[in-house]
Each structure stands twice: as structure tokens, then as C-alpha cells.
N, C-alpha and C positions, 0 to 999 in steps of 0.2 A: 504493500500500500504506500507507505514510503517512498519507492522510487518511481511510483506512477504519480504522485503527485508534486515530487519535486523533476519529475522530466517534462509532468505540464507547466509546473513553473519558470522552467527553462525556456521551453519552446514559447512561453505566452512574451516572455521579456527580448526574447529573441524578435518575436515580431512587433512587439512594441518599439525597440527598437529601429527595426529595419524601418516602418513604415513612418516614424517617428522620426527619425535621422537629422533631415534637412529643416525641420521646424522646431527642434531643440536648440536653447542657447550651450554653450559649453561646458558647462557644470554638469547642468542634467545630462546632456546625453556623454559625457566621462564617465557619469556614475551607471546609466541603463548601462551604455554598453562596460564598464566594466564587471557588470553583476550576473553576466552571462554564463562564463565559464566557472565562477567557481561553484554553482548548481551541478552543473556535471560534474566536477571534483566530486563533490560531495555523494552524488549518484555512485560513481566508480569509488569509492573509498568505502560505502554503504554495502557494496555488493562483491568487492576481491576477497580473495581471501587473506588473511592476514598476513602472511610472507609472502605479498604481491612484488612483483618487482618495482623499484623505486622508478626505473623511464618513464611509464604510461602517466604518472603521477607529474613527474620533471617536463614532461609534453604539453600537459595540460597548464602545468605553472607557464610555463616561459609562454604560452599561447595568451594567457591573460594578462600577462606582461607585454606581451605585443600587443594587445588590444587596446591598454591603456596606454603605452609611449607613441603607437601611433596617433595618435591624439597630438600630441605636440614635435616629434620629429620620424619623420620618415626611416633613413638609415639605422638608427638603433630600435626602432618596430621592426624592420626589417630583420634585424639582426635577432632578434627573441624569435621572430618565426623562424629561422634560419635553425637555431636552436633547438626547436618542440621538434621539427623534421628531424633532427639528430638521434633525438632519444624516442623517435618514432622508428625510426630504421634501424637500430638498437632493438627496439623490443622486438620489432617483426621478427630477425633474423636470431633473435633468440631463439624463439621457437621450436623444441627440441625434434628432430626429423631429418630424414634426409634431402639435401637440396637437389632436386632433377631442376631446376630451370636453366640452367646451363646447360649440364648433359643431355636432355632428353625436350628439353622445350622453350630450347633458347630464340625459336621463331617469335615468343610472346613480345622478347626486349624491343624488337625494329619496331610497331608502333610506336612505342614510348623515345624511342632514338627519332625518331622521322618527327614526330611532335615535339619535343623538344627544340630540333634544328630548325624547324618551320618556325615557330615562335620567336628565337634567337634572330633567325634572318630577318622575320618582319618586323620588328621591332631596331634592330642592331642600328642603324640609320639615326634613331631618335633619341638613343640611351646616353651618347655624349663620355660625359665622367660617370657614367653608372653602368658603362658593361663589364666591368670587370665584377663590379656588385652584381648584377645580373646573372651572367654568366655561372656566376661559383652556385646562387639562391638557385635556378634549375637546374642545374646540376645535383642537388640536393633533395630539392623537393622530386624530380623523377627518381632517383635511387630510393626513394620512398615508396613512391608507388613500385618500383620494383620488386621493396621488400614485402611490399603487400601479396604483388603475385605469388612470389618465393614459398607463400604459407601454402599454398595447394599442395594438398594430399596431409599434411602434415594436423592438419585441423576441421574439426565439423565443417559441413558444406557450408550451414550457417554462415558461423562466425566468420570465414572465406571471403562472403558473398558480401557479408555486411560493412569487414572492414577493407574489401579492395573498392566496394562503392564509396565508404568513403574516402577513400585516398585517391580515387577517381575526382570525386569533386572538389578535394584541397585543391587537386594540380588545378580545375576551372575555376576554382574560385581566387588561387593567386594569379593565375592567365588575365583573368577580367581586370586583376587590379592595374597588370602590369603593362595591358595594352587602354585601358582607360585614362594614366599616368603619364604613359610613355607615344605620343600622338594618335591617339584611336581615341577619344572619348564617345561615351555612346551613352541613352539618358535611361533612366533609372539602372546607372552601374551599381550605386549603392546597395539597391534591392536585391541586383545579381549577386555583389559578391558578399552579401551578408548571408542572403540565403541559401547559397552552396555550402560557404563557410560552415552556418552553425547545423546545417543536414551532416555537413563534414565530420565535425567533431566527435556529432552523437552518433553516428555511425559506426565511426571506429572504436570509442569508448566499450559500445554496446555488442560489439564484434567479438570485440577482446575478452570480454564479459563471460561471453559465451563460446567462449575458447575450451579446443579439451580438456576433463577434469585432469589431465593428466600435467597440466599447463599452467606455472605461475606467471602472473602477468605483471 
């Protein structure tokens, strides 16, 4: 009961938020949007078990940290997401099992390579003093979604499903920011990348969750 009512809380602040955004002065919307992710802390801390691994937790921090410095500067926002992808792809690749995504289905990587380099191209022209920042941030963030594929076989179909979705729409929801940013703006980006984002987060959270019993997370 607990965590159905603090994931409605979540998602209700999350679209308050989202749809709230442009009509908040800065205070308030620091505080909505900072009060997002630590409901899901709380979800996920409600429900691991208690020698959970410390990254899922350290992902979630530095993710609300990012939430709240992007507010006042970009590069060090960027730098906390940079972060949460770290100890995302940490935990993925923990995951006890044998990895085949190289040996046996390393055909998965070339999308995630070919998007990756399409993004960089179209972008590359606009980025200035920020492609080396670019650059290193997808790089990062697709070795993320990588480690996400990486879990197949190794974990419930579920949990699979739930957190390669979300690592699916992290990569769209930092794409949106970075071609919205970087000469592409496009009008309700806010909306897109909030709502990828916070599907994002509980996705994975909720993934992990339901990870094999056999599986500290």
C-alpha cells in the first residue's frame, strides 16, 4: 500500500511539474521539481532488500542532484547526470550471469552505435566548446543503455523489459535536451523531456525491483 501511494505521489508531482514548469516562478518550481526523485528513493529503499547495492541508490542521488543544479548551471547538472549513468552501468553489469552480448549478440550494439553517431553528427556543428562535454555525456549514457541490454537472459523477462524501457527513454529524454539546447529547439521540449525522464527513472527503479530473487541490487 505504501508504495502505490507514494508512486502516485510521484507521478502526481511529476506532472504537476511538467505541466506547471513555464508558469512557476523559481523557488517553487526548485522545490516541485526537486521533490520528485526523492519519492522514488524512498519507493526503492521501501522495497530492496536490505544488502541492496549502494549504485541504484548513488543513481538516484546524483539524478536529484542534477535536477536541482540544473536549475542554476548547466555543466555541473550535466555532470551529476553524467554521474547517476555511472552507477547505472555499475549496477547493470553487476548483475550476476553470463554476458553473450558480445559473443553471441553483439548485432544489438550497431543500433545504439549508429544513434549515437547520428546524434553527434547532427548536433556537432552547434556544440562549439561543448563537444568534448558532449561527446564523453553519450558516450556514457549509450554504455548505459548497453548495460541494460547486457541483463538479457541473466534476469526475469520483466524486470528486462522494464529497465531496458527505461534506459531507452533516459537516452530520449537527454537527446530532447540536447538537440533542444544545442540549435533544434522544438515547443513543448519541457513536456518531452520531463516526461520521458520521470517514465525513465521509475522504470528502471521498478525493473531493478523486480530483479531475480537471486539479485542484490
Amino acid at each position: 500500500m505504501k508504495t502505490k501511494v507514494l508512486t502516485v505521489i510521484y507521478i502526481l508531482i511529476g506532472i504537476t511539474y511538467t505541466v506547471l514548469d513555464s508558469h512557476l516562478s523559481s523557488i517553487p518550481g526548485l522545490v516541485l521539481k526537486g521533490s520528485i526523485i526523492p519519492f522514488l528513493i524512498i519507493i526503492y529503499q521501501l522495497n530492496a532488500r536490505q544488502n541492496f547495492r549502494i549504485t541504484i541508490l548513488a543513481a538516484l542521488l546524483f539524478s536529484w542532484a542534477g535536477d536541482v543544479i540544473l536549475c542554476f548551471s548547466f555543466i555541473p547538472g550535466l555532470a551529476c547526470f553524467l554521474l547517476a549513468h555511472v552507477m547505472y552501468v555499475i549496477a547493470f553489469l553487476k548483475t550476476s550471469g553470463k554476458s553473450e552480448l558480445i559473443t553471441k549478440r553483439i548485432y544489438l550494439l550497431f543500433p545504439v552505435i549508429l544513434y549515437g553517431a547520428g546524434l553527434l553528427c547532427l548536433l556537432y556543428d552547434n556544440l562549439d566548446g561543448m563537444r568534448l562535454p558532449m561527446i564523453t555525456y553519450t558516450m556514457v549514457i549509450l554504455t548505459m543503455l548497453i548495460a541494460a541490454i547486457n541483463r538479457y537472459g541473466k534476469v526475469s523477462r520483466l524486470s528486462f523489459i522494464l529497465v531496458l524501457a527505461g534506459a531507452v527513454l533516459f537516452v530520449i529524454s537527454d537527446s530532447l535536451i540536447a538537440l533542444n539546447k544545442f540549435g533544434f529547439p522544438f515547443v513543448f521540449s519541457g513536456v518531452a523531456v520531463m516526461t520521458t525522464y520521470i517514465a525513465a527513472q521509475y522504470l528502471i527503479v521498478t525493473g531493478v525491483l523486480k530483479q531475480s530473487e537471486k539479485e542484490f541490487v
